[in-house]
N, C-alpha and C positions, 0 to 999 in steps of 0.2 A: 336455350338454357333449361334450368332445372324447370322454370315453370314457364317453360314454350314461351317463351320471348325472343327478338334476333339475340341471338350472340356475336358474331360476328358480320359486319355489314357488308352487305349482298353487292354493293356498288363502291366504285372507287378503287385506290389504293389500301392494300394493307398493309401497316408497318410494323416489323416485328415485333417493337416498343406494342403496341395496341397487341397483337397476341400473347405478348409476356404478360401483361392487365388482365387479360383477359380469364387465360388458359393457367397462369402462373399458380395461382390459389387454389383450381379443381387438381392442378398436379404434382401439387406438394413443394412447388419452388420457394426459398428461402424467403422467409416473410422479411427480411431486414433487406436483401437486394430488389424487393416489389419496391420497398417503402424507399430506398435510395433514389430508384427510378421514377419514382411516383415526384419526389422533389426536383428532379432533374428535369421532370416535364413542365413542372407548375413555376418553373423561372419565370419571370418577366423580363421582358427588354422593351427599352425604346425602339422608336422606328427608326428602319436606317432602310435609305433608299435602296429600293431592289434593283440590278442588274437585268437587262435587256437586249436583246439580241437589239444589232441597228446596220444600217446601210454602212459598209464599206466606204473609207477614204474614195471621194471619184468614182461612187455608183451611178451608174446612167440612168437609176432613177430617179437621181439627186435632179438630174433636168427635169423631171417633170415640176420644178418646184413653180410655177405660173400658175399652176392646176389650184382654184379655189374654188372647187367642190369634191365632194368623197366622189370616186370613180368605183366600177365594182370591182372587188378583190381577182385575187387568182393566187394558184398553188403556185410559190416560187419565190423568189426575192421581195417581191411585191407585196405578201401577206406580211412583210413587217411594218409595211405601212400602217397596218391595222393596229399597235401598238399605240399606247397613250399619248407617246411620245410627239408622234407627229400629228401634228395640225388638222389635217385633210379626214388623217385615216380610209378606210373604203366599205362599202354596203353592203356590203357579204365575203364572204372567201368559200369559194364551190367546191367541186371535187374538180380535179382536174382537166381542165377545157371546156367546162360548162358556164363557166360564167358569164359570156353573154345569153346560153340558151337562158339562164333564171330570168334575167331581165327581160327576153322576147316573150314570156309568161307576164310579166309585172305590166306592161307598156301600156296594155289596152285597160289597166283601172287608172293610169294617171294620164290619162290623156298624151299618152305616147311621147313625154317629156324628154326631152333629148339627156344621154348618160354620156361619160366615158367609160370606157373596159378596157382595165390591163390585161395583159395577155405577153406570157415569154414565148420566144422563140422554140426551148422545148415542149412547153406546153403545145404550142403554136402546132408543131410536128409529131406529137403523139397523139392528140384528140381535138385541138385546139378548131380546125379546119369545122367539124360540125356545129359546134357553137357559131360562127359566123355565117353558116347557111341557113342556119337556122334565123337567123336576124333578117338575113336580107328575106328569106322567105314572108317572112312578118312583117314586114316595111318598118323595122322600127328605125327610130332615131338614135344611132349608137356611133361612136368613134370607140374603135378596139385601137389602142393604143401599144402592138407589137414590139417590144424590147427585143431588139436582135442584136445578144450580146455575145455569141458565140460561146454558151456556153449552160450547163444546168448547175446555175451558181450556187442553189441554196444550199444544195447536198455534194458539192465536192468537184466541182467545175469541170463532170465530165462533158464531150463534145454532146450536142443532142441530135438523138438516132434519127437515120433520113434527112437529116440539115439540107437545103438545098442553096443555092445563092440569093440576095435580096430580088434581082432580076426576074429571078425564074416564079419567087411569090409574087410578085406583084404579079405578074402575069396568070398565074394561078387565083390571086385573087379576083379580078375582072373577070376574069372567068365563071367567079363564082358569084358573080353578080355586084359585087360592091359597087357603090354608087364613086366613089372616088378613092384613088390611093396619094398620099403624101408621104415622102420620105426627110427625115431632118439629120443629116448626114455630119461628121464631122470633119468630110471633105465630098462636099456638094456635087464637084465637077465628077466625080466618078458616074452621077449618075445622068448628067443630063443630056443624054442620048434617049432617055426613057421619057423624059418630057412630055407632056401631052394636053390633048381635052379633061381625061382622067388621071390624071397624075403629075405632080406636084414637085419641085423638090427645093427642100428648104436648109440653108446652113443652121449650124447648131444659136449661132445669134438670133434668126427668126424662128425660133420654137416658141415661143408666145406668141406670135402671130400667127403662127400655123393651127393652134389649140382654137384659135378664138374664131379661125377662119372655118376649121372645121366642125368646130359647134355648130353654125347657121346654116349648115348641108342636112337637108332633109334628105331621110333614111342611111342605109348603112354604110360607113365609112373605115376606111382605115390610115392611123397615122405608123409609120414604121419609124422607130426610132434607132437609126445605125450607130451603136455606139458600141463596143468590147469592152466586157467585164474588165474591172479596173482591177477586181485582185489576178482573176487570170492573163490581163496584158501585164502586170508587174512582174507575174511568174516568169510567163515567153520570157520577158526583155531580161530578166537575171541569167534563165537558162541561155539563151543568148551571147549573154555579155554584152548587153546595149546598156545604155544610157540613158537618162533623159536630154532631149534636142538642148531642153531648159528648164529651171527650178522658180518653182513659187517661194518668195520670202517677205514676212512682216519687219519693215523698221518699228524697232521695240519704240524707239525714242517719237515717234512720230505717231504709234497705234494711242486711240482711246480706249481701247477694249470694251467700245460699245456694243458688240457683239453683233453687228448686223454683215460681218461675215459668216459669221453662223446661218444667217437667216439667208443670206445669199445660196449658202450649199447645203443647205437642207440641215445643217447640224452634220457636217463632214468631220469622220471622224480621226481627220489628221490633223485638227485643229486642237492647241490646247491651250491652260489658260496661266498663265505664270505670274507671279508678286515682284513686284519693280517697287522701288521708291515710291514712284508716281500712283501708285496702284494697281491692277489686275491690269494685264495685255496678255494679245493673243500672239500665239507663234506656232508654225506649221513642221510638225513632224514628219522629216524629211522622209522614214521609213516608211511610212503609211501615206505617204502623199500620192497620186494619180498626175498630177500635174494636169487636172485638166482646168483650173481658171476660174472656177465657177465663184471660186470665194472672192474673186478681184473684182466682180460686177459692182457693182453699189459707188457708195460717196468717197469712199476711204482711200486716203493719197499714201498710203503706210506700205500699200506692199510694190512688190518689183520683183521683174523676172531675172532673173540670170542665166546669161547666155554662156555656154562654158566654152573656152577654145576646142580646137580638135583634141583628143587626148586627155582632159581635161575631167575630172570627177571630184566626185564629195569625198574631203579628205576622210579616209579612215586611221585609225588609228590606233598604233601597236603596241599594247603595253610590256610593260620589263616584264620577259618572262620568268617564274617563278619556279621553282623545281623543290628544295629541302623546306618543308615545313614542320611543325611541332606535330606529334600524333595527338588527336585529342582523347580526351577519357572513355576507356571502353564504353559503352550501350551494350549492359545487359540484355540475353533472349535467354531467359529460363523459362518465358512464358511468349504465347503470341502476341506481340509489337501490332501495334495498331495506327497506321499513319492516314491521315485524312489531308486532301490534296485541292484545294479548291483556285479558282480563277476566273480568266475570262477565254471565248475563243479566238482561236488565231494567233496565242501568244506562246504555246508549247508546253503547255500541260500536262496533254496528254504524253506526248513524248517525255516529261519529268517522272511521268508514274513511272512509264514504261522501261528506262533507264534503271531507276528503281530495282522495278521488277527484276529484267533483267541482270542486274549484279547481282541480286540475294541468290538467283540458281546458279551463278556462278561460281556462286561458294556453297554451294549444295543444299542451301536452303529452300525452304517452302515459302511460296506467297502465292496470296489468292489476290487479283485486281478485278477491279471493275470500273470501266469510264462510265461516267452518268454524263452524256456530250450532248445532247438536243441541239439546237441551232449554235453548238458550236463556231459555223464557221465565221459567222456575223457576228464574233462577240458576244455572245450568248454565253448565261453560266453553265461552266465546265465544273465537276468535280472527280476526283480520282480515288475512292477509298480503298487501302491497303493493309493486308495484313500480311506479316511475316513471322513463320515460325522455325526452330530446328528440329523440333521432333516430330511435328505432322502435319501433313497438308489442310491448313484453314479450309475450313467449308464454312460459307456465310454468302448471303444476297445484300445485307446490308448491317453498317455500323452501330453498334448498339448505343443509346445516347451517354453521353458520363465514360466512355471507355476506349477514348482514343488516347492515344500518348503521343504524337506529334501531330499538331494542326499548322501544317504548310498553308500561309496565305498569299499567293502571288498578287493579289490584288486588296484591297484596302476595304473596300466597299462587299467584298466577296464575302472578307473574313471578320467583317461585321453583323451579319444576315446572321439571324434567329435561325434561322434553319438549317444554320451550317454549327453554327454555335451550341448546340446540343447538344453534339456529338462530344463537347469538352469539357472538362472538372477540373477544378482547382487544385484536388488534390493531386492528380495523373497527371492533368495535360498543358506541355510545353509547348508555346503559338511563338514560330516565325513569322515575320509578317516584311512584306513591301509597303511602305509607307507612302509609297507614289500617289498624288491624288490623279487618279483617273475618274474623267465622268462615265457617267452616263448616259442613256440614248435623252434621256428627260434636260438633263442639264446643258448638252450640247445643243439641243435643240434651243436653249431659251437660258442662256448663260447669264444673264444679270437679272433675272428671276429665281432661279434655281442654282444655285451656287451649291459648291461642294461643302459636305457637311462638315463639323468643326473637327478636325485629325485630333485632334487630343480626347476629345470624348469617343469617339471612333475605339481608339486605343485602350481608353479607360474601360470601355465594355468590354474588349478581346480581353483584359486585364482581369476582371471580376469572374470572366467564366475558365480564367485557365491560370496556372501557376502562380502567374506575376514574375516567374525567373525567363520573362521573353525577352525576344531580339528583334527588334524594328531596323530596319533598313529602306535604306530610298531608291532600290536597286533600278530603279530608272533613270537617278544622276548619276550612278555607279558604273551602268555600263554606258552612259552617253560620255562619261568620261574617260571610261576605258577602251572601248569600241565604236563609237560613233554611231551605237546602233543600240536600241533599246531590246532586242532579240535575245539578247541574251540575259537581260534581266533575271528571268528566273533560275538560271543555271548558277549565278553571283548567289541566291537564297540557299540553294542547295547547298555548297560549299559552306555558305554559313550553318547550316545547321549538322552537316556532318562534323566541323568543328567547334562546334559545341557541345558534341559526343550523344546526341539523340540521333543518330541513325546504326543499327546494328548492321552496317556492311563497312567494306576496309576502301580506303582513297582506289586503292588499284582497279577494282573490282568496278567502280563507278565510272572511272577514266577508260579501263578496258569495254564497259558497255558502250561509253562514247564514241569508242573507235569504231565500233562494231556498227552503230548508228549509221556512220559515214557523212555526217552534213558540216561542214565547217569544224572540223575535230578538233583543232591546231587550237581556236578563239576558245571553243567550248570546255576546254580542259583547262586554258588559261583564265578562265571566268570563273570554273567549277575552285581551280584554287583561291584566286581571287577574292571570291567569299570566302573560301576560311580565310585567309590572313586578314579580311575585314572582322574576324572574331581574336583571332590571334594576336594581333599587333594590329588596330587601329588606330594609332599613331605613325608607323610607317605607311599605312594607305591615306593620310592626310596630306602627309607630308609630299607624297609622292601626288593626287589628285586635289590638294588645295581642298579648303571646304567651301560648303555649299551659300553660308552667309559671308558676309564679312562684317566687320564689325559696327559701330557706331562711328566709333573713334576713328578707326583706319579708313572711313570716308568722308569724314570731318577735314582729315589729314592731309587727303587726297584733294580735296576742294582745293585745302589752303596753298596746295603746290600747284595746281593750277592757276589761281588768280597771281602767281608769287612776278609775273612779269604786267599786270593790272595795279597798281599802286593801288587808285579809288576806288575800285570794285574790291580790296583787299581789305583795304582802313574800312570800306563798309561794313563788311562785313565781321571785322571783330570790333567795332563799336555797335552791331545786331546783337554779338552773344554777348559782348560786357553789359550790356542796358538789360538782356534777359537772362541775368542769373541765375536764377531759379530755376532753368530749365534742366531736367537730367540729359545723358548722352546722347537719346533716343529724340529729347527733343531738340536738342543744338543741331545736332544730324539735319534734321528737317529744315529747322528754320537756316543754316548754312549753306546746305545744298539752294533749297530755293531764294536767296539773295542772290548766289553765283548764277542761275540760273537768269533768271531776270533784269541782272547787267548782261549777260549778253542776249537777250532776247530783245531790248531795248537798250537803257542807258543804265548809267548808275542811278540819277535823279529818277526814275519810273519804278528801280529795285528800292530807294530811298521811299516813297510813298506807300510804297510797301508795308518797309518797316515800321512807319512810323503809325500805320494804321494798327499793325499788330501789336504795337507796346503800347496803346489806349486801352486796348484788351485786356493786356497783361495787368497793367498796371489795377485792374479790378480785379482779374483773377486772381491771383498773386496772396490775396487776403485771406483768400476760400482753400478747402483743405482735400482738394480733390487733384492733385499734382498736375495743376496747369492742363488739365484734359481737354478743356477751353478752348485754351489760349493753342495751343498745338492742332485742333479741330479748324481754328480759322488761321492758322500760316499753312496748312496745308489746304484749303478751300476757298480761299481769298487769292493763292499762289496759281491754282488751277483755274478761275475766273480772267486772273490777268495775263495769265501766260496762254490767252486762245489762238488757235493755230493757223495763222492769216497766211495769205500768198505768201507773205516774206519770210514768215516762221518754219512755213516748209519747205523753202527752198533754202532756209540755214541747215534746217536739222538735217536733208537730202545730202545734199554735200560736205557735210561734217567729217573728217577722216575717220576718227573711231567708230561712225556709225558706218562706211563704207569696209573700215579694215574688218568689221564682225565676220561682214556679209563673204569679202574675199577667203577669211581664216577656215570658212568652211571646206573649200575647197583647193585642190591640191593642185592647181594652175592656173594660166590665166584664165580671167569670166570677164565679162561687160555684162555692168549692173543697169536696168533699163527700168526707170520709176514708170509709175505708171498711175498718170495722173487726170485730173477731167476739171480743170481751173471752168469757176462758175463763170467768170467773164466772157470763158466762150462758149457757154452749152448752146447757146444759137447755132453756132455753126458745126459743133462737135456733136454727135449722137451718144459715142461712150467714150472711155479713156484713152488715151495717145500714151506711146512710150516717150519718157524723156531718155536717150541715152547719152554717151560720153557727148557726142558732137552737140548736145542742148547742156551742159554742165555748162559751160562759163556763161551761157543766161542765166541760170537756175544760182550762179555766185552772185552773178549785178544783181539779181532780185532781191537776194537776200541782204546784199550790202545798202540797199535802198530802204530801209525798214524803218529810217527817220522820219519817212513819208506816213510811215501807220498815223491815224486818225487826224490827218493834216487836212487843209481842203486840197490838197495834190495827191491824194492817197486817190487812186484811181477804182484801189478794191471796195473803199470803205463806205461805199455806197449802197450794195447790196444787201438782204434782207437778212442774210445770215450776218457778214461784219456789227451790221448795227444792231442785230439781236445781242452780240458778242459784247460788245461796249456797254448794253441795256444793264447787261444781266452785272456786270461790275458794281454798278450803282445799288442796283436791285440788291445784291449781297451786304453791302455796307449799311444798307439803311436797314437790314434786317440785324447785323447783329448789334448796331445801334442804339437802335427797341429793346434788344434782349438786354443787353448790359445792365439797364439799372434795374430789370426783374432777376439778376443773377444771383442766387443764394443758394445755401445747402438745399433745400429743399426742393428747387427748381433746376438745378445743376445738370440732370439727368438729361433733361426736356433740350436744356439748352444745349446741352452737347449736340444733342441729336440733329437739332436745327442749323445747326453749325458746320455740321458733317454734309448738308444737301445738295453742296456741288460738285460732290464725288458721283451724284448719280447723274449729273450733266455732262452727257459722253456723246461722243461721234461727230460726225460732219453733215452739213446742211439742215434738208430736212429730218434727219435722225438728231441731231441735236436738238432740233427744234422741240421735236416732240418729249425728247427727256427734261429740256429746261420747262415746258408747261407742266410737266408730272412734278419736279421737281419747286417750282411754284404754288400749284393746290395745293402739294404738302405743307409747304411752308405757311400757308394760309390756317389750315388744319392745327399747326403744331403751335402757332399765336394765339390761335382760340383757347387752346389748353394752357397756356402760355398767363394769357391775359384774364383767365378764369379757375385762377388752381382750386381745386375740391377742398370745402367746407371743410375741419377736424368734426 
C-alpha cells in the first residue's frame, strides 16, 4: 500500500468481499456500498454445526469399525476418517501411495511399533505397490489394510486403472515379500483354494479376529478387505434392475433409540432419527441403505430382515398426477437475479443448478453457474451460485455478500452456516428452505450426544438474515409421501419457489430441461409440480398426504377406541384423566396413552400402580404454577422404567399386527419378516443373533402370553443381571422423586424437572443399558446435591 505494507495477502484465498475493502476506497467505489458491505460482514451468528463429508450408507470401511487405534491415512475414502467425527481418525494422509513409505521412515525412532495402513485398491494400482516394498525392505511391523472396493470411490467411482483380480495381488504380493496375506471376504469360499502357510481367509464375521491376529505378525503384512463400494454396488444393481435378496428394518415400537446401532456401523448414513411418543428412535432409509447388516450386530432385538418373495419390491408410490396449475407472479429481471444453491452431496444439487441453468438459455437468457462441489460425493457441502441476466452475460468468480435474491436451502444445517448466510439481506433476500433434520457426520456418529440442533432457532437465524416472507418445507416427508423415495426432495423445493414467483424462468422451460436431463422424467416433473401446489393450495396436498403430526386429541381418541372392547383397562383409564384434571391435551395424551400401554404390557393392577404413584405427584404439583411440567416429566419417566423390555415384552410387541402390517405396507408383495434376535438366556450357546421367522411366531405368541410369569419366582428370565437391574431401577426412580417432592417449589421447579426427566436417558439393552442407567444415576446424585443445597440469596 501507500506506505509499503501488504495489501493484499500473499497466502490463502481471496474473496472479492476482502478486494472490495481493500481496493474499493483507492478506486472511488461508493462509500455507502463499502459501508453496507462493511455491516454485512460484521453480522454475528451463533454456531450451527458444520457439514462434513462422511462414509456412505454400507461403506466397507464401516468394517473396519474393531480398529481401536488411528491407522495411517491414505488418499481416498479413507481420509474422511480423519475427520472429527470419527473416533479413530488416522496419523497422517500422504500423497498418494506413500503411506506406508512415511511410516518405514518413522519405525526405527519408536521402536518399530506395530501400525495399520489403509490403502485403496486404486491407490493400491497406481503407486500403492512401492510403499509396501518399501516396508517389507525395512522389516517394519505394518498391516496395510487394502480396500478392494472395485472402484475409485472418492472422486466418482471410476473402475481403477490396471485393476487386476484379488488372486492375482495376492500372489503379487508374496512376491513382493510380505510376510502374510489375509483376505475377509463377503463370501469366503471363493477364496479358499488360495489357502495356505501365507495366506489366510476370513468371513466378514471374523474381521476382528483377523485385525487382532494380524497385529501379533512381526514385519510386513497385508489384510485385503473384499467388499464393493456400496454406493457403486447400488448403482450396478439400479442399472440392472436387481433388487435387494432382503431389507434391513427397525421395529419402531421395540427400538430405544439408544443409538448403539450407530456405533455398530460406524455412524451409517442410512440410519436416522425420528420423534415417537416414546421418544427419539432409529429407522433405516431404505434409499441409502446397502443392506449390508452391520447395524444388526450388538444387543438390540428391534430390527429384522425381510425376505421379499420372487417379484416382490419396496412399494413405490404414484402420485395423482397433476397438470393445470395457477401461473405464479411474474419475477422481475431488469437487473441480474442472483440465486445461491446450497446442500449436501449425493442429493442433486448439482443437477438443480444445472436444470436452472439450462431453462434460463432456453429462453434466451444469460446465466453464469459455478458448482463449489469438494467431497461432494460423500455428502460433503455442495453449493451452486447463480446468476441470471436478459441483457448480458454475468461475469463473476463469486457471490457478493448482502446480494442474492433467492437462497435455495435443500438442507437445513447447509442453510444455517455463516458462510452461506452472508451471501443474504433482509432487504433482498428470499430463503426457501427444507426443514428435514438431517445429521451430520458428528451426530451420527454419537446420536444421544450430539443431537440435532433446535429447528426453530435454525429457522429464526435463516429469518434475521433474509426477508422473513420465507417458505419452509419438509421436503423429505413430502417426497417419502409422494414417491417413496427421498430423491426427489429437492425438485418438491424447486417447484415451491418457482410458485412463489422468485424464479425468473416459465414452468415449461424447467420441465422441458427435465426432459432434456433424461433421469426419471415422468416422477421429476411430477415433484417439480408438486411443490408448487404445496405453495398454491396447501390444503389440497394435506388433504391428499395427511399431515405429518396428529393431534393430541385424535390420539387420545384413538386409545379410547382401542381399549373400547377392555371394560377395566377403559374405566382405568378415564378414572387416570378424571383424577388429573389439570392436565392440558398434551398431557392427557401422555398420561392415556401409557395406562393403555401398560394394561397390556401387564395387567390393569400394574397400569393401576401406576397411576396412582403419578396422582401423589400431581397432587403436589397441582399447587405450583408451572403447568404440571412435573407431574407430565414422571408419567412419562416412571412409564419408561415400568414398561422395560423383557423376553415377554418382545415377543408381544414382535408379533403385534400393526407392528408387522407397517413392516409389510412397505412393500408391494409378499415378504417373511425374520426378527433377529440374541435372548440372554442363550448366549452360552449362541455366538450372535438367530432369525426368528414365521415358523418361530407361534413361540414368539406363548412367550408373550406368559408375561404373568414377569417377576414371579417362575419367571425363568428374571434372574439375570440385566432383568434385576430393570426391576432395581423402578424403585431407584420412586424413591428419587419421593426426596424431591417435598423440596418442590417455584424456585426449585427447574432442578426438579430436570431430575425427573433422567430415565429418558436409560436406553438400550443389556450391557448398553447398563451403562446409561449408571450415567443416569451419577447424574441423579449430582442433581440432589444441588437439590439438597440450593444457593444462598
Amino acid at each position: 500500500d501507500e506506505d509499503g505494507q501488504p495489501l493484499i495477502p500473499a497466502h490463502g484465498e481471496v474473496d472479492p468481499e476482502e478486494l472490495a475493502l481493500k481496493l474499493g476506497p483507492r478506486l472511488g467505489a461508493a462509500p455507502e456500498r463499502l459501508t453496507e458491505l462493511q455491516r454485512v460482514l460484521d453480522r454475528t451468528y451463533p454456531a450451527v454445526p458444520r457439514v462434513t463429508p462422511m462414509s456412505c450408507g454400507g461403506c466397507p470401511y464401516n468394517t473396519f469399525r474393531d480398529l481401536r487405534e488411528k491407522p495411517g491415512g491414505a488418499i481416498g475414502c479413507s481420509s474422511i476418517r480423519a475427520i472429527e467425527a470419527y473416533d479413530s481418525g488416522v496419523l497422517y494422509i500422504p500423497t498418494m501411495g506413500a503411506g506406508g513409505s512415511i511410516y518405514s521412515g518413522w519405525a526405527p525412532f519408536n521402536d518399530n511399533q506395530h501400525i495399520y495402513q489403509y490403502l485403496g485398491d486404486g491407490s493400491y494400482f497406481h503407486s500403492g505397490r512401492g510403499a509396501i516394498q518399501s516396508c517389507v525392505q525395512g522389516e517394519v511391523n505394518i498391516t496395510f489394510l487394502l480396500l478392494f472396493n472395485g472402484a475409485v470411490a472418492l472422486t466418482g467411482g471410476q473402475t481403477p486403472g490396471g485393476q487386476r483380480p484379488v488372486s492375482d495381488v495376492v500372489q503379487e504380493l508374496l512376491g513382493l515379500g510380505v510376510v502374510k496375506v489375509g483376505i475377509v471376504s463377503e463370501d469366503p469360499a471363493r477364496y479358499r483354494h488360495l489357502d495356505g502357510e501365507r495366506i489366510e481367509v476370513f468371513g466378514l464375521d471374523r474381521h476382528a479376529e483377523a485385525l487382532e491376529q494380524f497385529k501379533e505378525i512381526v514385519g510386513t503384512t497385508v489384510l485385503i478387505l473384499d467388499k464393493e463400494c456400496a454406493t457403486e454396488k447400488g448403482r450396478r444393481r439400479r442399472r440392472q434392475g436387481l433388487t435387494p435378496d432382503e431389507y434391513v428394518l427397525i421395529d419402531e415400537d421395540i427400538c430405544e433409540g439408544c443409538g448403539d446401532c450407530y456405533a455398530q456401523s460406524e455412524g451409517c448414513a442410512a440410519l436416522y432419527s425420528v420423534a415417537t411418543e416414546f421418544g427419539d428412535k432409529t429407522q433405516v432409509r431404505q434409499a441409502q441403505c446397502a443392506q449390508d447388516g452391520l447395524c444388526i450386530d450388538g444387543e438390540c432385538p428391534s430390527f429384522a430382515v425381510v425376505k421379499p418373495a420372487k417379484g416382490t419390491r419396496l412399494r413405490r408410490r404414484r402420485p395423482e398426477p397433476l397438470d393445470e396449475l395457477p401461473e405464479p407472479p411474474e419475477c422481475p429481471l431488469d437487473q441480474p437475479y442472483a440465486i445461491f444453491v446450497m446442500g449436501r452431496g449425493g442429493t442433486g444439487v448439482v443437477t438443480i443448478s444445472h436444470l436452472i441453468a439450462y431453462a434460463a438459455m432456453m429462453e434466451g437468457k444469460y446465466v453464469y453457474l459455478s458448482n463449489n462441489t469438494g467431497l461432494a460425493q460423500k455428502g460433503g457441502p455442495v453449493e451452486a451460485p447463480i446468476v441470471i441476466s436478459a441483457a448480458e452475460q454475468p461475469v463473476f468468480n463469486r457471490l457478493f455478500p448482502g446480494e442474492v435474491d433467492l437462497y435455495l436451502g435443500f438442507d437445513l444445517l447447509r442453510a444455517a452456516e455463516p458462510d452461506n448466510l452472508k451471501y443474504a439481506a433482509p432487504e433482498r433476500t428470499r430463503a426457501f428452505v427444507s426443514t428435514a433434520e438431517i445429521a451430520n457426520a458428528e451426530m451420527n456418529r454419537n446420536p444421544r450426544t450430539q443431537p440435532f440442533p433446535d429447528a426453530a432457532q435454525l429457522r429464526a437465524l435463516i429469518d434475521r438474515c433474509t426477508s422473513k416472507d420465507n417458505i419452509y418445507l419438509d421436503t423429505y416427508w413430502l417426497a417419502e409421501r409422494l414417491f417413496s423415495d427421498t430423491i426427489f426432495a429437492n425438485m418438491l423445493l424447486l417447484g415451491a419457489a418457482y410458485q412463489a414467483g422468485v424464479l425468473p424462468l416459465q414452468a415449461a422451460s424447467i420441465e422441458q430441461a427435465i426432459v432434456l436431463n433424461a433421469q426419471a422424467v415422468e416422477n421429476n416433473i411430477q415433484a417439480f409440480r408438486w411443490g408448487r401446489l404445496a405453495v398454491a393450495d396447501p390444503a389440497r396436498v394435506e388433504r391428499a398426504l395427511g399431515t405429518q403430526q396428529v393431534s393430541a386429541g385424535q390420539t387420545l381418541a384413538e386409545v379410547k377406541e382401542r381399549l373400547a372392547h377392555d371394560a377395566a383397562a377403559r374405566a382405568l383409564l378415564d378414572e387416570g384423566l378424571a383424577a388429573l384434571a389439570d392436565l392440558n391435551a398434551e398431557g392427557e395424551k401422555e398420561l392415556g396413552v401409557r395406562l393403555a400401554e401398560l394394561c397390556a404390557y401387564q395387567d390393569v393392577a400394574y397400569a393401576r400402580s401406576y397411576l396412582e404413584f403419578v396422582r401423589q405427584v400431581w397432587e403436589v404439583d397441582r399447587g405450583l404454577s408451572h403447568g404440571l411440567q412435573f407431574t407430565r416429566a414422571v408419567v412419562r419417566g416412571l412409564y419408561k422404567l415400568m414398561a422395560y423390555k423383557d423376553e415377554y415384552e418382545i415377543a408381544r410387541l414382535a408379533t403385534r399386527n400393526d407392528s408387522e402390517e407397517r413392516m409389510r405396507a412397505l412393500f408391494d408383495g409378499e415378504v417373511e419378516i425374520v426378527r433377529q434376535l440374541h435372548p440372554p438366556t442363550m448366549r452360552r450357546l449362541l455366538k450372535g443373533k438367530i432369525g426368528f421367522g414365521k415358523g418361530m411366531r407361534p413361540a414368539l405368541v406363548l412367550l408373550s402370553r406368559l408375561k404373568g410369569l414377569r417377576g414371579t419366582a417362575f419367571d425363568i428370565f428374571g434372574h439375570t443381571a440385566a432383568r434385576r437391574l430393570e426391576r432395581e431401577l423402578i424403585g431407584w426412580y420412586c424413591g428419587l422423586i419421593e426426596e424431591v417432592l417435598p423440596a418442590l417449589t417455584e424456585e426449585s421447579y427447574e432442578l426438579a424437572v430436570e431430575i425427573a426427566e433422567l430415565p429418558d436417558g436409560i436406553r438400550g439393552y443389556e450391557h448398553v443399558k447398563e451403562a446409561s442407567a449408571d450415567q443416569a444415576k451419577q447424574q441423579a446424585g449430582r442433581l440432589l446435591t444441588q437439590l439438597r443445597n440450593p444457593p444462598s440469596d
